[in-house]
C-alpha positions as CSV (number, residue, x, y, z in Angstrom):
1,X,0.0,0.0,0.0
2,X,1.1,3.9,-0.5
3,X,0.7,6.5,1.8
4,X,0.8,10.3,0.3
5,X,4.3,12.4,1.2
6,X,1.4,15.4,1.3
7,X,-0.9,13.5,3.7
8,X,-0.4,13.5,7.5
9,X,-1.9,10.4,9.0
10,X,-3.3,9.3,12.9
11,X,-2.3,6.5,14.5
12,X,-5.9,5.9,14.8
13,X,-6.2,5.6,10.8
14,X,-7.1,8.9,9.8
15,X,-5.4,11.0,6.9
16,X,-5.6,14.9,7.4
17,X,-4.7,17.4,4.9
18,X,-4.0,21.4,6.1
19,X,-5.8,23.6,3.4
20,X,-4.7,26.5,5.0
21,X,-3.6,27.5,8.3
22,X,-5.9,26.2,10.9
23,X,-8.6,24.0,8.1
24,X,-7.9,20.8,7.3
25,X,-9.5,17.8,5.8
26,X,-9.7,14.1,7.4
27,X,-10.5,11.3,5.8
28,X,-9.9,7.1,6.2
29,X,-6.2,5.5,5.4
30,X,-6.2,2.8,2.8
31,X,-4.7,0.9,5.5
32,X,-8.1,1.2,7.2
33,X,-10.3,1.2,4.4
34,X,-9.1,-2.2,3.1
35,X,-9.1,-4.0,7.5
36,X,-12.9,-2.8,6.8
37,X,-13.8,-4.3,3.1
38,X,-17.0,-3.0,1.1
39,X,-18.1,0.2,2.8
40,X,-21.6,0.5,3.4
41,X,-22.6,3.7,5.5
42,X,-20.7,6.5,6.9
43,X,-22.2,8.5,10.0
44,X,-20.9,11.6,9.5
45,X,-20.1,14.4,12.3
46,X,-22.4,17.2,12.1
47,X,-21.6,20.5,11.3
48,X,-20.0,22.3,14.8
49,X,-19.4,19.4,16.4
50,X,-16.5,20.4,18.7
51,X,-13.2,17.6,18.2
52,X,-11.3,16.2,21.3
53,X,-8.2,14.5,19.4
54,X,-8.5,11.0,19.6
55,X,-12.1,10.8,20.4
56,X,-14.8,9.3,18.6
57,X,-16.9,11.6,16.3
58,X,-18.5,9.3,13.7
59,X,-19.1,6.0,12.2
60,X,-17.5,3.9,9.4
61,X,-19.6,0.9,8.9
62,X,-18.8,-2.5,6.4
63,X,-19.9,-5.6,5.4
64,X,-17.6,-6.8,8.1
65,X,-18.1,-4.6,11.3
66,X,-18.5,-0.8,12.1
67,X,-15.4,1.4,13.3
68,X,-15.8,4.2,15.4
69,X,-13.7,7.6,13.2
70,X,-11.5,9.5,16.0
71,X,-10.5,12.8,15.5
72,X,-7.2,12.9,14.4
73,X,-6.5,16.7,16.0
74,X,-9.3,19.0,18.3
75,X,-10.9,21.4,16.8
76,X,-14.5,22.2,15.4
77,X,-16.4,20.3,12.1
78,X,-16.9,23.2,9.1
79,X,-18.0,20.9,6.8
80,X,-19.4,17.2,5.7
81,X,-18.8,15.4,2.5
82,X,-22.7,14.5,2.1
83,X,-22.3,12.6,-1.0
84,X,-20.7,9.7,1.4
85,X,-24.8,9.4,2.6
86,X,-25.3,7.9,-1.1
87,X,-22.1,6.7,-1.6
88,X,-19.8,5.6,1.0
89,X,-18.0,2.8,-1.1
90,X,-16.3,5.9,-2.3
91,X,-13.6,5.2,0.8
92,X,-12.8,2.0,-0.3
93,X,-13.0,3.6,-4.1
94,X,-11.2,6.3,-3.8
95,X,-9.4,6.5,0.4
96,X,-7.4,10.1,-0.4
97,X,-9.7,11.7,-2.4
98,X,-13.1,10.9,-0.5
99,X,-12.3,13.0,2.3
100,X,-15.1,13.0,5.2
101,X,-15.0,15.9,7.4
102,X,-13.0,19.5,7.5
103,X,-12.3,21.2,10.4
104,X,-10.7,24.3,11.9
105,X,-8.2,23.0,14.3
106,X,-8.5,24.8,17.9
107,X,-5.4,23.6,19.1
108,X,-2.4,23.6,16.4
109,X,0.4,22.1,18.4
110,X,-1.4,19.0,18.1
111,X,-0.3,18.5,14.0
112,X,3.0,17.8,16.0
113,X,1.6,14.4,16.6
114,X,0.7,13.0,13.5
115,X,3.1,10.9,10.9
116,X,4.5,11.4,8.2
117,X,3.9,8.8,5.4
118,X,7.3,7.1,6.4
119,X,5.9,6.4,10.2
120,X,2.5,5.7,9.1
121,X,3.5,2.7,6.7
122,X,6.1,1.8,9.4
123,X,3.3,1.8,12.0
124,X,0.7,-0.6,10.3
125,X,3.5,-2.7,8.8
126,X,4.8,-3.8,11.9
């Protein structure tokens, strides 16, 4: 599997992308995505939900079993990809490009404890 260089990843699975200063986007690994299999529903945060890093604030749900989404930094939910509600197979499709939340980050320092691509593939490879 590949892991983007421009991606910074949880431990917990999830990618996130900074858009611009405080905004990123989060969506599922293809680590994770592939554990799961066929992707059938996606409960996604609502808008304003306030983020605790590491905390659950959504569902991924497969064939196979359901997997809580933790945020991967704190902060608040700005926005929801809705078309997951009709089409969450799109993670399994598509895992960098079907991102699932974005978020303003409240606490910035945290992006200190995410991996690089490196640490993430050395993470789920060991």
């Amino acid at each position: 599997m590949k892991y983007p260089d421009q991606l910074h990843y949880s431990p917990l699975h999830l990618w996130v992308k900074r858009l611009d200063n405080d905004t990123w986007e989060a969506g599922i690994t293809d680590y994770a995505q592939d554990l799961l299999g066929d992707i059938v529903f996606v409960q996604l945060p609502q808008v304003e939900t306030v983020l605790t890093k590491d905390t659950p604030c959504g569902l991924v749900e497969s064939v196979k079993t359901g997997s809580d989404l933790h945020a991967p930094l704190s902060g608040i939910v700005t926005e929801v990809n809705e078309t997951l509600s009709s089409a969450p197979e799109a993670l399994n499709d598509k895992p960098y490009q079907a991102w699932i939340f974005r978020f303003k980050a409240t606490t910035p320092d945290e992006a200190h404890d995410l991996l690089d691509a490196e640490a993430y593939s050395k993470l789920v490879e060991a």
